[in-house]
C-alpha positions, -999 to 999 in steps of 0.1 A, spaced: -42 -45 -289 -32 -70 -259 -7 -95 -271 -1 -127 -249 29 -152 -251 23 -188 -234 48 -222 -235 37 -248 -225 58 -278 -233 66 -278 -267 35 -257 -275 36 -225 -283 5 -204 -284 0 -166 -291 -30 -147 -288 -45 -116 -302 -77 -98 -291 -87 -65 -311 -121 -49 -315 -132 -46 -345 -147 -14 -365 -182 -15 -378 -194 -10 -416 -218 12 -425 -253 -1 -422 -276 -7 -450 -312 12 -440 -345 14 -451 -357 48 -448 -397 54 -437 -421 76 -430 -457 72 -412 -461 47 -386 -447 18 -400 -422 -3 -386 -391 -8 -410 -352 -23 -402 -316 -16 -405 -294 -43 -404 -256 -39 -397 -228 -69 -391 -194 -57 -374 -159 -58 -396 -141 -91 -394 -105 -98 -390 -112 -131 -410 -123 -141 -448 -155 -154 -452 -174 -140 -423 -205 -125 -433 -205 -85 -431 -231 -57 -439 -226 -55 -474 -226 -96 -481 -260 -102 -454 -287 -103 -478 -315 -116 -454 -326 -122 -414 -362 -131 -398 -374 -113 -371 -396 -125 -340 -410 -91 -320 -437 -94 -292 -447 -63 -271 -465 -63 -239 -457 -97 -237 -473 -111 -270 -460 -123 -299 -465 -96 -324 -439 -110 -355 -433 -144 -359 -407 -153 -383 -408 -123 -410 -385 -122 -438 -363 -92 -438 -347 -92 -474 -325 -67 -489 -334 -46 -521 -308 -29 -530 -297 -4 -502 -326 -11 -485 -349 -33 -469 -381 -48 -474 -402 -75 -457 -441 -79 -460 -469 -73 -450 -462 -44 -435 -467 -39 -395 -471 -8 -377 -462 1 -351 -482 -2 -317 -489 17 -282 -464 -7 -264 -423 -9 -263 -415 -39 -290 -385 -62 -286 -369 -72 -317 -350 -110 -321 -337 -118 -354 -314 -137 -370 -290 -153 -399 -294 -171 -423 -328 -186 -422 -326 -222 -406 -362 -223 -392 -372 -247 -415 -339 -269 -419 -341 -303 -404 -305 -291 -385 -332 -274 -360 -349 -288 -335 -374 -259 -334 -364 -221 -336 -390 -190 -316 -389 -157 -300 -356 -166 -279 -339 -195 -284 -331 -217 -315 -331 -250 -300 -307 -281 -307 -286 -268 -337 -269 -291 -353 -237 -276 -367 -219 -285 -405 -197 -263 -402 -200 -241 -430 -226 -215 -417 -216 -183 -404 -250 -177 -378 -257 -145 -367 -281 -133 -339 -293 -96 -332 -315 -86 -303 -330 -49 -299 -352 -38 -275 -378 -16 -258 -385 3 -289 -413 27 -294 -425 42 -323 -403 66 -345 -394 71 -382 -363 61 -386 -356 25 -385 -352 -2 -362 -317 -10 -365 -305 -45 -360 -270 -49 -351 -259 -84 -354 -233 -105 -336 -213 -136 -347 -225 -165 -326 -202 -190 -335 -167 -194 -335 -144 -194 -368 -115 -224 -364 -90 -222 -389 -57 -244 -394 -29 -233 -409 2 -261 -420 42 -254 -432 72 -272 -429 108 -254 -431 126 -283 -428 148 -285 -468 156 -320 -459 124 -336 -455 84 -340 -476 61 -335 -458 22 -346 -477 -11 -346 -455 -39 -365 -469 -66 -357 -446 -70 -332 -413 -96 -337 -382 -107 -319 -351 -113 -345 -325 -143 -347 -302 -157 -318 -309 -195 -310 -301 -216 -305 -326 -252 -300 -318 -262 -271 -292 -288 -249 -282 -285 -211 -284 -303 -184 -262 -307 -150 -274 -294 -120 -245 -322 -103 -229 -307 -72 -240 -299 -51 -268 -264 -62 -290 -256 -29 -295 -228 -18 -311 -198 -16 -295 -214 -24 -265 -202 -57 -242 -236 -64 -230 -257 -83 -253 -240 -112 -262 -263 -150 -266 -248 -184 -251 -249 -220 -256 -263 -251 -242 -271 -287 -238 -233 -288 -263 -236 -324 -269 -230 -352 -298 -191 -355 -299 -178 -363 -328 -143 -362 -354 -151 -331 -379 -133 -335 -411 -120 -298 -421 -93 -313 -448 -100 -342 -474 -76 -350 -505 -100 -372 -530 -66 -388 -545 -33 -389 -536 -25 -363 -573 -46 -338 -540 -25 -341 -516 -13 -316 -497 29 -309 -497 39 -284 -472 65 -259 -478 77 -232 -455 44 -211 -465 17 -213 -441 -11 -226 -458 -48 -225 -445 -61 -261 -450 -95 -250 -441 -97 -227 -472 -108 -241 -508 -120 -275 -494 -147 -287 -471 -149 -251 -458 -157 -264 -429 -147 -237 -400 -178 -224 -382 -179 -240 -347 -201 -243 -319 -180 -220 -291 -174 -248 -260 -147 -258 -235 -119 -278 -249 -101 -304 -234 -66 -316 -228 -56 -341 -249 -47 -380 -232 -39 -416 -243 -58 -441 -227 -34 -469 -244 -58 -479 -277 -73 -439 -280 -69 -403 -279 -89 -385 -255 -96 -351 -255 -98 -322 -283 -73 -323 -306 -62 -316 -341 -53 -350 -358 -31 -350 -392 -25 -376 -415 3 -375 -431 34 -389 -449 69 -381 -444 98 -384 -474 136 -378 -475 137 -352 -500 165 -361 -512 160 -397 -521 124 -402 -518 127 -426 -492 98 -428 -466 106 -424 -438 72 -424 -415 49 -443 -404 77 -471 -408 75 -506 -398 77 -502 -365 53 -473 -360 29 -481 -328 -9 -487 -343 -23 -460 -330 -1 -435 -348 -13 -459 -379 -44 -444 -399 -65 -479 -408 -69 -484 -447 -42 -460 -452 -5 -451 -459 -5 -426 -436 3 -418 -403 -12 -396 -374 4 -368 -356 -20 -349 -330 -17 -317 -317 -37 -302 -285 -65 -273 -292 -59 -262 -257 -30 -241 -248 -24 -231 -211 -44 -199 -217 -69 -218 -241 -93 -236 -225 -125 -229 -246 -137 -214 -278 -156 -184 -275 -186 -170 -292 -177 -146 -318 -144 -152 -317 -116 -167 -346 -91 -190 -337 -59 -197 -363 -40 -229 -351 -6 -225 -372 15 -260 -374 48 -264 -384 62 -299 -388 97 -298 -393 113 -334 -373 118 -367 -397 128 -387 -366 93 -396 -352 108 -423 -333 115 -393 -306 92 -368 -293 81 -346 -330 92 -309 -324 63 -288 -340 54 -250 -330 17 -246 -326 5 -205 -322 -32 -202 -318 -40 -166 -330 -71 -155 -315 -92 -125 -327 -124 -111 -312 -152 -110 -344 -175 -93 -322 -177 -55 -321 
């Protein structure tokens, strides 16, 4: 395990890399000259990722000697194995293998979807998208074993306050400017398992826009922090699956914040009395949320070692909020965790 420390003002960002072990794949075993499939989906260091034993489903493109030859099959689980129909064998030529997961080639958040690209994905957030790729394979009895790769990256924010003397309640939670509609590009080789070849990319990142991860329906649902991390991103919107793209430093052009940034409305209290005590009266507008009680606070996604979110990989911002004097700067410790989800 590599561990890095960075400061950077009043920033401070860790990060964490590890490989991560494999599961044991789920097979269909075959005999004769049919084609069948093993699917297997590396160990995550995060909930919610999808892993061998929770993928229940993948479609698969092939084409040998440069024709298609599958177009879009349905590769379901049954049980411990797998099953798809009808049944192709196999022929004289290598055959290259694309699938992937879950099925979006007929949800209007696709542009189109073929053999190696799924074009203009427009992210919610929500879906955990795999890709696999295997290729030059030739006729055998054993099966065809798709190892799949995570192609988006998991953001996740995690809020505390240790500060006895103050209340801290956040209403609602955004990441700014961040892209939401892409288009990805399968590798032209094999994602083989613990190998660092194979890996898809992203293009044409486009359509900036606020993502709402956190949302409190009434004010009886809003969050109070305590000196427990909590993940807001968890038993919500659920919304933590992001398109992997460079990030940007966070400015104020005098009416806006530029940039990508983590934006968190909130209120703060004496504990003691129950006083307010921010926004106050004399809070600038632009730390004001419209149509709200609330104030803003914004952190920075980048770090000085952070630049970009990377396919496959997790990223935990943890923010602590611990100042009641926001008429001067607000101390807060940021640490961005990040984990490799890729084997």
């Amino acid at each position: 395990m590599k561990t890095l420390y960075v400061i950077l003002a009043s920033i401070v960002g860790t990060g964490m890399i590890t490989s991560c072990s494999d599961n044991e794949p789920v097979v269909e075993r075959d005999t004769g000259n049919a084609i069948s499939f093993g699917a297997l989906v590396p160990n995550t260091t995060r909930s919610a990722a999808t892993t061998t034993s929770t993928i229940n489903s993948f479609q698969v493109y092939a084409f040998t000697a440069g024709k298609p030859y599958m177009e879009n099959v349905t590769v379901n689980r049954d049980g411990a194995t797998w099953s798809y129909s009808p049944i192709m064998y196999w022929p004289e030529t290598p055959v290259n293998f694309y699938a992937y997961s879950p099925d979006i080639s007929n949800s209007p958040d696709v542009e189109s979807s073929g053999l190696n690209s799924i074009v203009n994905y427009n992210n919610q957030g929500s879906t955990d998208f795999l890709y696999a790729v295997t290729v030059g394979q030739v006729a055998k009895s054993t099966p065809v074993m798709m190892n799949f790769r995570h192609a988006m990256s998991k953001v996740n924010v995690r809020l505390s306050s240790s500060n006895s003397a103050i209340r801290v309640t956040v209403n609602h939670i955004s990441l700014l400017n961040v892209n939401h509609k892409g288009s990805f590009t399968f590798p032209s080789v094999s994602t083989a398992a613990g190998s660092q070849q194979g890996v898809g990319s992203w293009s044409n990142l486009n359509s900036p826009l606020d993502i709402l991860i956190f949302y409190a329906l009434s004010p009886e649902d809003a969050l109070t922090l305590t000196s427990t991390p909590v993940d807001v991103t968890e038993n919500n919107l659920n919304i933590d699956y992001m398109l992997p793209q460079p990030l940007t430093t966070v400015d104020f052009n005098g009416s806006e914040f530029t940039g990508n940034a983590i934006q968190v409305d909130c209120e703060i209290f004496d504990a003691a009395s129950g006083a307010k005590i921010w926004p106050r009266q004399d809070t600038p507008d632009y730390l004001l949320v419209p149509q709200s009680s609330c104030g803003r606070l914004i952190y920075p996604l980048t770090t000085a070692t952070l630049t970009e979110w990377k396919t496959g990989c997790s990223y935990i911002y943890n923010i602590k909020i611990d100042n009641p004097n926001v008429l001067k700067p607000i101390d807060f410790n940021v640490t961005v965790d990040e984990f490799n989800i890729d084997n």
